[in-house]
C-alpha positions, -999 to +999 in steps of 0.1 A: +176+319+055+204+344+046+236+348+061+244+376+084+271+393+075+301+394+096+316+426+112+353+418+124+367+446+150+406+444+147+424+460+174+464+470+180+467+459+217+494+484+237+483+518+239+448+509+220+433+486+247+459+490+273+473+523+287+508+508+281+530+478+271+524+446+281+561+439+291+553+469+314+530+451+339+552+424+354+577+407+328+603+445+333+602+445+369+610+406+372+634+416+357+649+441+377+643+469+354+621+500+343+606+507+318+625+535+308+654+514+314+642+484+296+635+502+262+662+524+263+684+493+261+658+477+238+663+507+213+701+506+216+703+470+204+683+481+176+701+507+165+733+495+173+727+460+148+705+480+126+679+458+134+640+451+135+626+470+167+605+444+177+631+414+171+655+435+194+629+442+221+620+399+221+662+393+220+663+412+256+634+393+271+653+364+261+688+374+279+678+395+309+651+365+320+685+341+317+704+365+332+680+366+362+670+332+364+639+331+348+622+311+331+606+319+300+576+299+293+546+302+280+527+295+317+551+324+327+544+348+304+507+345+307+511+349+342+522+382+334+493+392+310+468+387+343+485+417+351+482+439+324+459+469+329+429+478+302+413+515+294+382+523+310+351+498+296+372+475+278+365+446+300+327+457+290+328+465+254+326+428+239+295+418+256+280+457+244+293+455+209+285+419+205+249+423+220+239+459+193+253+440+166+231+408+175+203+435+179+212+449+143+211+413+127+248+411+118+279+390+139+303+405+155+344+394+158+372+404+177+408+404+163+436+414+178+471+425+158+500+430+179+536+438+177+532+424+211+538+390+224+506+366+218+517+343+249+511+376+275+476+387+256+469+346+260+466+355+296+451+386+298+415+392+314+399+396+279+416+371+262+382+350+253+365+378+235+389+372+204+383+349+178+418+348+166+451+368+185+477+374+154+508+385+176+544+375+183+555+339+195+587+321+206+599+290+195+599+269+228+624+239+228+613+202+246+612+218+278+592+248+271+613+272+272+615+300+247+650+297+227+646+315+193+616+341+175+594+323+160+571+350+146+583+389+150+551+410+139+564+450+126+541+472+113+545+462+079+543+425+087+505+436+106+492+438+072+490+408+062+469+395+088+442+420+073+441+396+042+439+367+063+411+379+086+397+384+054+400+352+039+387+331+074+427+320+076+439+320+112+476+303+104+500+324+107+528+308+087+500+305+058+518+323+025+497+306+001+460+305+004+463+341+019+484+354-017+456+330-038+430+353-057+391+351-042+363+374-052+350+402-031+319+385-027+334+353-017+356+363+008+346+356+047+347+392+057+352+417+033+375+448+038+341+469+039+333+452+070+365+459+095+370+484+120+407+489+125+416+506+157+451+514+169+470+545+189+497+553+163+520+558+133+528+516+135+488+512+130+488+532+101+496+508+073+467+488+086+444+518+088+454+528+054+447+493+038+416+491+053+405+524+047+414+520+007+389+491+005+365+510+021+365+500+057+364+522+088+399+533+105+399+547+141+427+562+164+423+556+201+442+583+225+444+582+261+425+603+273+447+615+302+480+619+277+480+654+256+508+644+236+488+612+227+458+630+217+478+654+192+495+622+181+458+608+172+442+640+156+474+647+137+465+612+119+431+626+115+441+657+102+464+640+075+432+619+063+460+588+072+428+576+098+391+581+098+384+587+131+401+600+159+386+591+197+393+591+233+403+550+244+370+553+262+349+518+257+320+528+282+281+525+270+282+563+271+314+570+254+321+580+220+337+548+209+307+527+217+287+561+198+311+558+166+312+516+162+277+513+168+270+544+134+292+521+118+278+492+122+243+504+109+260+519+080+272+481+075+241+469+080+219+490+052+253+489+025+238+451+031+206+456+029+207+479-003+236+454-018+205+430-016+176+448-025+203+458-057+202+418-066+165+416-069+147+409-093+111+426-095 
C-alpha cells in the first residue's frame, strides 16, 4: 500500500489567522495599557538598546505584569489566548481542508510559526488543529513563573523551522539533526508540499524559502484594512509571494478555492512522480 503524501499548511499566527496580536486580547489591558501604548513602549526599548523587536516586546510582558501584580504563568497566559479573536472561517477551515485532502488521497498538517508567544496560541480556540506550534516560550522557574526568554522567534529565526517541519523534527532547540544532510526523497515533507501563509514583510523569508524549493507562498490581508491589502499585493507584485488573498477561510472563499488547486496540483506532481518510476 503506498504512502500518502503529506501536505503541511504552515501559518504566521497575528494578522494571518487573527485580525490582531495576541497580546492585544487580554494580556495589554491587564495590564493597564493599550495597544498603542503598549507597542509604542515596546518599540522604544528596542530602539533605544538596539535590540531584537521581539526580545524587547517579551522584556515588557515581563516588567509591566510585576509591576501590576501579575503573575506570569503559563495557566495565565493561556487564559488569555481563549480570548483571542480569529478571521472569518478559521475555526472551520481544519475540518474543510483536512476533509478535501482526505477526499484527494493525500494528509493534511497544520503548523503554526510565530513571533508570538506559544503559551497564548496553547490556549487558543484552535489550538488542536496543529500538529506542532513553533513560537516563543519563557523559561519558568520552580514556581512557574516566567523569569527569562527562553526561545525569541524573529523573522529570520522562522526559517528554520521550515527545515524542521521538513525533516519530522518538532524540537526546537534541535541544531543538529535539522543542519544533517537527507535526500529530497527521504525527507518527511518535502518543500514542494508546504503552503506558507503569512500577512507581511516578517513572513517573507519563509515565503521566499519555500517558494525557491518549489512550494506555494500566500499573503493573507484583512479584508476590512486597505492599507493591509496594498501591503499583500505589493508582495505579489514584487514576485516576493505567490499568492495574494483576502484572510477569508469560508467554504466559499478564495482561500479555501486557492489551497484546495494546490493541493490537486500536489496530488498529480505525485501521481506523475510515480507513474515516472515505472517500469513498463
Amino acid at each position: 500500500m503506498r504512502k500518502k503524501p503529506i501536505v503541511a499548511l504552515i501559518y504566521d499566527f497575528d494578522g494571518t489567522l487573527s485580525p490582531g496580536n495576541m497580546q492585544e486580547f487580554g494580556f495589554i489591558q491587564a495590564v493597564g495599557s493599550t495597544p498603542d501604548e503598549f507597542w509604542r513602549m515596546s518599540d522604544a526599548i528596542a530602539i533605544g538598546h538596539d535590540a531584537s523587536n521581539v526580545l524587547a516586546y517579551m522584556k515588557l510582558m515581563y516588567d509591566e505584569a510585576h509591576a501590576k501584580g501579575i503573575r506570569l504563568r503559563k495557566s495565565e497566559l493561556r487564559a488569555f489566548g481563549a480570548h483571542i479573536q480569529l478571521f472569518d472561517g478559521v475555526r472551520e477551515w481544519f475540518r474543510m481542508v483536512n476533509e478535501y485532502g482526505a477526499r484527494k488521497g493525500v494528509r493534511i498538517e497544520h503548523y503554526i510559526n510565530s513571533s508570538g508567544l506559544k503559551e497564548i496560541i496553547e490556549g487558543s480556540p484552535i489550538a488542536g488543529e496543529f500538529k506542532h506550534i513553533f513560537a516563543g516560550t519563557f523559561i519558568y522557574n520552580s514556581e512557574g513563573e516566567a523569569e527569562w526568554p527562553g526561545i525569541a522567534v524573529d523573522y529570520t529565526a522562522k526559517t528554520q523551522f521550515l527545515f524542521k517541519i521538513s525533516k519530522g523534527i518538532f524540537s526546537s532547540r534541535d541544531t543538529k539533526r535539522v543542519n544533517s544532510s537527507i535526500a529530497d526523497d527521504e525527507k518527511r515533507i518535502p518543500f514542494s508540499h508546504m503552503i506558507y501563509f503569512g500577512d507581511g514583510e516578517t513572513d517573507v523569508p519563509c515565503m521566499k524559502i519555500v517558494g525557491m524549493f518549489g512550494g506555494h507562498s500566500v499573503a493573507v490581508y484583512n479584508p476590512d484594512s486597505q492599507k493591509k491589502k496594498a501591503a499583500a499585493l505589493k508582495l505579489k507584485r514584487q514576485g516576493r509571494v505567490e499568492f495574494a488573498t483576502p484572510a477569508r477561510y469560508t467554504q466559499d472563499s478564495r482561500t479555501f478555492e486557492l489551497v484546495c488547486a494546490i493541493i490537486d496540483k500536489i496530488k498529480a506532481d505525485c501521481e506523475l512522480a510515480r507513474m515516472s518510476r515505472m517500469v513498463v
